[in-house]
Structures are given as structure tokens and as C-alpha cells.
C-alpha positions in Angstrom: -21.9 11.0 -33.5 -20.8 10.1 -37.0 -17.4 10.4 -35.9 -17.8 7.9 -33.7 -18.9 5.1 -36.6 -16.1 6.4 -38.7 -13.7 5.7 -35.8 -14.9 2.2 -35.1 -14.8 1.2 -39.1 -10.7 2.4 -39.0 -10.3 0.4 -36.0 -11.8 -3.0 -37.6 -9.8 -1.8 -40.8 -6.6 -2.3 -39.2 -7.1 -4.9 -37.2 -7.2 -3.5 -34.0 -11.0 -4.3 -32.7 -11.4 -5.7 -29.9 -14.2 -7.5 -28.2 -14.9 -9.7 -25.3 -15.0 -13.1 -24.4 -17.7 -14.0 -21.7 -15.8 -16.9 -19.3 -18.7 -19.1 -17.5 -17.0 -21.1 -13.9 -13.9 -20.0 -12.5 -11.0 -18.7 -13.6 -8.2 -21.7 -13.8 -6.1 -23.2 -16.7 -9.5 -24.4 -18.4 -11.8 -21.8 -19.3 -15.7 -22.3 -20.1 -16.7 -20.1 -23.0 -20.1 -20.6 -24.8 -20.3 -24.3 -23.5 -17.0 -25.2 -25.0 -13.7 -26.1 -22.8 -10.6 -23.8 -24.1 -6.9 -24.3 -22.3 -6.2 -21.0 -21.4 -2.0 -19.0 -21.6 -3.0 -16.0 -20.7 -4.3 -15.5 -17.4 -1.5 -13.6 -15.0 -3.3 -16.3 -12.5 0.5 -17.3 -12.4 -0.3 -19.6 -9.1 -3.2 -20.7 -9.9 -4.8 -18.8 -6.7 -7.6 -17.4 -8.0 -9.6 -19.9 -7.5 -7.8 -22.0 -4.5 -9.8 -23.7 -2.4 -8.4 -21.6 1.3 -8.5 -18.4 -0.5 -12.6 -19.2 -1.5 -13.2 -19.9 2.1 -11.4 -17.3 3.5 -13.6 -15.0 1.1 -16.6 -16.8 1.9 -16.2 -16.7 6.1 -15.3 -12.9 5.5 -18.3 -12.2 3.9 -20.3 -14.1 6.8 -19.1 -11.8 9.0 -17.9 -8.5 7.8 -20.7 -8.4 4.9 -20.0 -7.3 1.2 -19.6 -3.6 0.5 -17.1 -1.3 2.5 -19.5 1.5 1.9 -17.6 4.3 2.1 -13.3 5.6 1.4 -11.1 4.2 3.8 -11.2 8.4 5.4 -14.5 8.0 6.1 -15.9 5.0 7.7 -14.9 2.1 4.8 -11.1 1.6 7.2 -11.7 -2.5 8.1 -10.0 -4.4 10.3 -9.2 -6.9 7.2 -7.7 -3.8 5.4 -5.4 -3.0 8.1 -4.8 -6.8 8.2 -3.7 -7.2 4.8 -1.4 -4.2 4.9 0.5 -5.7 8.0 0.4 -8.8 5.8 2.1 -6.9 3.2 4.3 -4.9 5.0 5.9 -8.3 6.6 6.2 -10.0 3.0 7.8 -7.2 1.5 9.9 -6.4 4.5 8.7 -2.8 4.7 8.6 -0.5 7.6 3.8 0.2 5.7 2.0 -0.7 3.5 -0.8 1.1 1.7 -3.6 -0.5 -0.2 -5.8 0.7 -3.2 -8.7 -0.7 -5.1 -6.6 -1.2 -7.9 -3.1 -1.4 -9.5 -3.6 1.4 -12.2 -5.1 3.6 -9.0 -2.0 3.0 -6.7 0.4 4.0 -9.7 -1.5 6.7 -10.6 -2.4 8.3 -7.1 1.8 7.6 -6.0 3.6 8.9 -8.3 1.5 12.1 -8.7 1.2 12.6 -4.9 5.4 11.9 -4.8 6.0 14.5 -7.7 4.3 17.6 -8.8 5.2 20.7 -10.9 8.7 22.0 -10.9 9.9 18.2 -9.9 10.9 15.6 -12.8 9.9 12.3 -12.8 11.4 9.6 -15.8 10.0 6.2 -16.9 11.3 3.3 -19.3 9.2 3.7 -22.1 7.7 0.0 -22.3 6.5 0.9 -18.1 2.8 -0.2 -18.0 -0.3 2.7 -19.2 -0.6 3.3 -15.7 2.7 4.0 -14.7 2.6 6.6 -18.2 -0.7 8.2 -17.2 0.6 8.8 -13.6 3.5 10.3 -15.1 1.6 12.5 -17.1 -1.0 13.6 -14.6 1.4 14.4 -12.2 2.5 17.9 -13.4 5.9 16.9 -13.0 8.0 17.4 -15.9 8.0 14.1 -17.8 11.0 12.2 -19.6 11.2 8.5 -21.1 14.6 6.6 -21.9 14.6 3.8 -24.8 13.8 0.6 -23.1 16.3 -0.4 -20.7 19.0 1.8 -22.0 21.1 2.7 -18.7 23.0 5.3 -20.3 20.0 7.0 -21.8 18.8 7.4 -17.8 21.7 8.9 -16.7 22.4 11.0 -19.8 18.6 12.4 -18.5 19.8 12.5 -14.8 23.3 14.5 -15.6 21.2 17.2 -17.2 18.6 17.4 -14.3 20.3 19.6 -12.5 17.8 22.2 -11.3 15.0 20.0 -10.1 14.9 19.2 -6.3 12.7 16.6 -6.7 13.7 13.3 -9.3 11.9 10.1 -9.2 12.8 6.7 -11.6 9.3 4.8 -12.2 10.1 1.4 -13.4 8.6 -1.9 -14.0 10.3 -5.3 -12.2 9.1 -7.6 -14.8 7.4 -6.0 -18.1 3.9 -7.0 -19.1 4.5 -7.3 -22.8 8.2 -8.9 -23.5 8.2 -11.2 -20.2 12.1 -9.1 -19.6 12.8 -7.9 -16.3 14.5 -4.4 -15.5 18.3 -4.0 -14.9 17.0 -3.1 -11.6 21.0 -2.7 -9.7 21.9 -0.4 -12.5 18.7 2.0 -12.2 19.3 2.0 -8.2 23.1 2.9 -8.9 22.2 5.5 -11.2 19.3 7.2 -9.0 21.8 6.8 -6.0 24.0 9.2 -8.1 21.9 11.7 -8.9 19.8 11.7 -5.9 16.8 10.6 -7.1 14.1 8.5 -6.1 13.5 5.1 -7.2 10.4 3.6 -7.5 9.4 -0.2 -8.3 6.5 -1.8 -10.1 6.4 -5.2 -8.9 2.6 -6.2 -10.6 4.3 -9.2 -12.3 7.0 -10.3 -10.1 5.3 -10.3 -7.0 4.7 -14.4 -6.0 7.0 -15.2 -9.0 10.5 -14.0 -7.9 12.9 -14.2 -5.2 13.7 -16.5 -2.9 10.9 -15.8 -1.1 8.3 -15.1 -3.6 8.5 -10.9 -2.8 9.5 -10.0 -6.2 12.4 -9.2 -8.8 13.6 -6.4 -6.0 14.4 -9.2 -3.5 16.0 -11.2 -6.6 18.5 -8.7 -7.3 18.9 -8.0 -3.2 17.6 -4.6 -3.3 15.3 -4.6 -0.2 17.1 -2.0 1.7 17.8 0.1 -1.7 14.7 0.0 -3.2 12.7 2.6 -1.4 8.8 2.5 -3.0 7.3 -0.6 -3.7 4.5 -0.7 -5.5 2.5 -4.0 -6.6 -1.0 -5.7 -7.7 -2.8 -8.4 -5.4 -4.6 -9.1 -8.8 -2.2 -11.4 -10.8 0.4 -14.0 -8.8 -1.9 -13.4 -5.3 -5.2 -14.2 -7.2 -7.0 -11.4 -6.0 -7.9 -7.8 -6.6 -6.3 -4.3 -5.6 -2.6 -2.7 -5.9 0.0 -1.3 -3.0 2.5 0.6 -2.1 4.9 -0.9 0.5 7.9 1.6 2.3 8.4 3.6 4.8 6.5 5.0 7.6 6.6 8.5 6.3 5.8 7.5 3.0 2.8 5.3 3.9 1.4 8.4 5.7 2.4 10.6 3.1 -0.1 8.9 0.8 -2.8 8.2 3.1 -3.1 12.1 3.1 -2.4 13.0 -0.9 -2.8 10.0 -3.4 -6.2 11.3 -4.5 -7.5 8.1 -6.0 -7.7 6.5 -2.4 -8.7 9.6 -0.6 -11.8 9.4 -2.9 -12.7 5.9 -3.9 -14.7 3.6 -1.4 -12.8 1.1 0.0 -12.2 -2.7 -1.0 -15.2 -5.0 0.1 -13.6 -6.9 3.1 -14.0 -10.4 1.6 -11.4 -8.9 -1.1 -9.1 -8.2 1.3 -9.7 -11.8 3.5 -8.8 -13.5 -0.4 -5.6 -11.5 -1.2 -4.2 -12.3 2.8 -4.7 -15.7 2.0 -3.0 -15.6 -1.5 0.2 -14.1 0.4 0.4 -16.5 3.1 0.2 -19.1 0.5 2.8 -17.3 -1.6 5.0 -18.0 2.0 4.5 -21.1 2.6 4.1 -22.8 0.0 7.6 -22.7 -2.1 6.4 -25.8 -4.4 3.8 -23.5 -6.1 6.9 -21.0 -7.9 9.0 -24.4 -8.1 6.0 -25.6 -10.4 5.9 -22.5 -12.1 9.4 -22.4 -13.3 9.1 -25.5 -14.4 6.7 -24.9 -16.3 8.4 -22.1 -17.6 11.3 -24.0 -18.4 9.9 -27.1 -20.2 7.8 -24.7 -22.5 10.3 -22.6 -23.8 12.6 -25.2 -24.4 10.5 -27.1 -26.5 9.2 -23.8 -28.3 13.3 -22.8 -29.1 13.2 -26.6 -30.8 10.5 -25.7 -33.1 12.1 -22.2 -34.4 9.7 -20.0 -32.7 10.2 -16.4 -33.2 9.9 -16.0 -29.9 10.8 -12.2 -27.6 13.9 -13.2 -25.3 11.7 -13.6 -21.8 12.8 -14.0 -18.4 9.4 -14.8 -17.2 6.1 -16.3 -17.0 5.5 -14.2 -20.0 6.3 -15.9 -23.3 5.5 -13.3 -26.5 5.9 -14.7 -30.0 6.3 -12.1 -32.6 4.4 -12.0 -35.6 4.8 -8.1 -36.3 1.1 -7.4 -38.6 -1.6 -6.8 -36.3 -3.9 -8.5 -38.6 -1.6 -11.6 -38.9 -1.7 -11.8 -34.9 -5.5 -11.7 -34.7 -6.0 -14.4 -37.4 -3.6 -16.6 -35.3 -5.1 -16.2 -32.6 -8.1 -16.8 -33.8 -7.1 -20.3 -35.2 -6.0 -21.1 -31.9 -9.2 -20.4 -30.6 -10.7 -22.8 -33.0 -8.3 -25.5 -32.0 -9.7 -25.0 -28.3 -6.3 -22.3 -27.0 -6.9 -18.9 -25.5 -3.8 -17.1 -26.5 -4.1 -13.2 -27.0 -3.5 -11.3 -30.1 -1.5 -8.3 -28.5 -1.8 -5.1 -31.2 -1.0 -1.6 -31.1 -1.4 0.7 -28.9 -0.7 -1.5 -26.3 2.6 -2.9 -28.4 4.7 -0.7 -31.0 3.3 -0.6 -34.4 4.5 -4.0 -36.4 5.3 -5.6 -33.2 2.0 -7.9 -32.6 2.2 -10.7 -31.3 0.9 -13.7 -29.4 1.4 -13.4 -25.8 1.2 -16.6 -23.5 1.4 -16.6 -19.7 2.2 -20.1 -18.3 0.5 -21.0 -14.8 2.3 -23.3 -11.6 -1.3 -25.6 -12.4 -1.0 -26.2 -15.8 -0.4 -29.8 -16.4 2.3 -31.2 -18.9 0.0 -32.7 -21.0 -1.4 -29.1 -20.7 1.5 -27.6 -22.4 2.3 -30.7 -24.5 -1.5 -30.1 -26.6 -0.1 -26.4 -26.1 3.1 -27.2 -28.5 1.1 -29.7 -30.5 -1.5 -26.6 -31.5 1.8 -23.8 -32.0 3.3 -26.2 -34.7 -0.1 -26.9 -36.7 -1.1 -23.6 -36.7 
């Protein structure tokens, strides 16, 4: 296993080790680690749901009467009431016909793209979509083609020599994980409205953070009726766990009978479930909690474009600041950490080689003296 050693020594080399950080309480703006207090910017807690007080009853009177475990795939005898619950729940917030629900994000990209296109069919991605949108992709069989990020004529340059395949789907993100940009979502449907292909949204990160009504960067841009797969996490804005698809009746069913990672995974544990329907019904009726947010949002990147920041141009809760050497990053944000701030050192493979950075996530519950001690940190450091 030498090979192994020799491995892990390159990867500490160049910077790109990575090890964990054990968080004692609950997962809020301040984070207990080793005893110490540490103001945390990179949780995708964007709400500050996770650990909100009528989601933690609704998980706790769940649990008194449906019990933990599922105990079995949702085929079998893990289908619960609460599961069907929460899909209606989604279904109506996303204002889809079904809704479909997986254990996880990475599971429901993975199991719907490769149930939706196979061998002989082409399916194309923008080539900063999340790993799990590219490993879908990948294991789908399906001929496999990625266009420079965002680059509309790149996409249809692909689609105008796709001529022989029956079968075309567009995979993109809303809102992408690492830059905090959000995709030029009217021009990919026009494009995929052209060619007759499929499109197919990844609304992990805009989910509870766009739109009027909290349902994402698809109904930002008005796209409800255009937009015909839906896919999204209950794990980031909704302060939960588990991914989804949202669309069509055909579709739903369509899954329920090929996606391979929820034909053969045991079901979410009710309780799960109970927390993520509150999280959404919070999401609607509680506007003040994006308002907050974006505020948030706001006040921090103005005062970070006052102090020269080499900052990625965001559109998000997602603020990167490029430092470009890996090694640089870590030692940053290891300073940070010092100086009591959780802010991620973001290296390669998951970023381009010389684009690491430090990549913050602002919450709707941080305070401003939150984000003032924030900036104060940023300039020492």
C-alpha cells in the first residue's frame, strides 16, 4: 500500500490535504470547535434553518410517532406518509404537476440524469456544474459534452452539430457552488427550445434564496412553465437533508421506476422528512428571512469592494475571494481560524488549478456586528 503513503505525501506537498473539523452544538452562525467559539461564512445554512426552533419540534414530534429508521427503499416497505407529505409539499412550492425525493442531492442528480439519457442519447453540462451533476453525466452512457462556463454560443455550436441523437438533455446549475454566479438560464431554455432538447435545472443553491417566492433562480427569471426538470437539495436554504426532482407526472413516475439510486437506497428516516416540510413552509411564509439575507448580502460586499478585495463577481450568497496558490489559500484560512473565522480554503480539484480561494457564504441570522468583526479580520489578515 506504499502507493497509498506516496499519494498522501504529494497531496500535503501541494497543499491540497484536507482534514476535518469536529463542530460540538448546533449548526448556526457560531460554531463550537474544541471548546472555542469561531463565527462561521461557510455554512449553505443560508436561512439559518437548520437549527430553528419549529423545524426541531417538528423533528422531534415525528420521531415520537413514526420512530427513526425507514427500514427499507421506498419500493419495499420504507414509502411514509411524511415522504409523500413532503413531496406534495414540494410539488406545490415549485409549482409542479410531482415531486420525487432522494436521500441526497448527489443521488437525485446522479440517478436523473442517467435514468433520462442513456447510450446513443447526448447529454451536455456547463463545465463549472457541481461533481454530481459531472458524475451523472458520465455514468449515464450517454455521449457526454461540456461548454466553457456560460458560454451560450459554445451550447449551441454543440446543439447545431447534434443532429443524429433523438434524445438531448442541457444539465445546468441555477446558482454555482464555487463563484456565487447564477446561469443565463432564458438563454439555455431558448437554445434547448431550438434544438429540441431537454433542459434540466439544478436549483441546490437557489432554492429559499431566489424568486419572489423563495422557489429558486427558475422562478426569478420566470421560467416555471419552461423549465421542465427541477432538481434541488433540502440540505442547504431548507436546513435539512435529501435532494428532488420536481416536474411532471410522467416524469415523476418515470423515475420512481429507473433512477437506480432510489430504487436501491432505504428511504429517508421520517423525522428527516417532518424537518425539511417545515423548512419549506417557513421558506413561504416567512419573506423577512431572504429580506435578511440579501441584506446581508448587500452590506458585505459593499464594504468588501471598499477595501480592494479581489473578490469573484457573485450574484449570491456565495462570496469567493481569489487568491490563486493553493498553498496561499490554506495559510489564510488558517489565520482566519486563529482569529476565531471559519472561512474555507477552496483548492483544486474542486476549483481550476491557480484559482483557490476563500469562499464565504453569508447567512439571513448573521448579525451586523457579525459581519462588521467579519471585515475587521479580512483587512488584518
Amino acid at each position: 500500500m506504499k502507493y497509498i503513503s506516496d499519494e498522501l505525501k504529494t497531496i500535503k506537498k501541494s497543499g491540497l490535504y484536507r482534514e476535518l473539523n469536529s463542530v460540538e452544538g448546533s449548526q448556526g452562525t457560531h460554531l463550537e470547535i474544541k471548546g472555542k467559539t469561531y463565527l462561521s461564512f461557510c455554512s449553505n445554512n443560508y436561512l439559518g434553518l437548520a437549527n430553528n426552533p419549529l423545524v426541531i419540534k417538528a423533528v422531534k414530534d415525528a420521531v415520537g410517532r413514526y420512530g427513526w429508521g425507514a427500514g427499507a427503499s421506498r419500493l419495499v416497505s420504507g414509502n411514509m406518509r411524511l415522504h409523500e407529505v413532503l413531496e406534495g409539499e414540494i410539488s406545490r412550492f415549485k409549482g409542479k404537476e410531482a415531486s420525487i425525493v432522494f436521500p441526497t442531492g448527489y443521488m437525485a442528480n446522479v440517478g436523473t440524469i442517467s435514468s433520462l439519457v442513456s447510450k446513443g442519447g447526448l447529454v451536455i453540462c456547463d463545465k463549472l456544474n457541481h461533481a454530481s451533476i459531472i458524475d451523472g453525466c458520465r455514468l449515464s452512457g450517454a455521449d457526454f459534452r461540456v461548454y466553457p462556463h456560460c458560454d451560450m454560443k459554445k451550447l449551441e455550436n454543440i446543439l447545431k452539430k447534434a443532429t443524429k441523437y433523438s434524445r438531448k438533455l442541457i444539465v445546468t446549475d441555477t446558482v454555482f457552488s464555487m463563484d456565487g454566479d447564477i446561469a443565463p438560464l432564458p438563454d439555455i431554455v431558448r437554445i434547448a427550445h431550438k434544438y429540441n432538447a431537454m433542459v434540466m435545472a439544478d436549483e441546490a443553491h437557489g432554492t429559499g434564496v431566489f424568486g419572489e417566492n423563495g422557489r429558486g433562480v427558475v422562478e426569478h427569471f420566470n421560467l416555471s412553465k419552461k423549465v421542465s426538470i427541477v432538481m434541488g437539495t433540502l440540505s442547504k436554504a431548507v436546513g435539512s437533508l435529501g435532494g428532488y426532482v420536481s416536474g411532471d407526472a410522467d416524469l415523476i413516475n418515470f423515475l420512481r421506476n429507473k433512477a437506480r439510486p432510489f430504487m436501491y437506497t432505504t428511504a429517508l428516516p421520517p423525522a428527516v422528512c417532518a424537518a425539511s416540510i417545515a423548512g419549506i413552509k417557513l421558506i413561504r411564509k416567512n419573506p423577512s428571512l431572504r429580506k435578511s439575507l440579501w441584506n446581508n448580502v448587500r452590506y458585505l460586499k459593499k464594504e468588501l469592494d471598499l477595501l480592494n478585495f479581489n473578490l469573484i463577481p457573485s450574484e449570491s450568497p456565495i462570496i469567493p475571494i481569489l487568491i490563486g496558490d493553493a498553498k496561499k489559500a490554506v495559510d489564510m484560512s488558517k489565520l482566519l481560524y486563529k482569529k476565531g473565522i471559519l472561512i474555507p480554503a477552496i483548492r483544486p480539484p474542486t476549483v481550476p488549478t491557480r484559482s483557490s480561494r476563500l469562499r464565504m457564504t453569508v447567512m439571513s441570522t448573521h448579525t451586523r456586528k457579525d459581519l462588521e468583526r467579519l471585515l475587521e479580520v479580512l483587512s488584518d489578515v
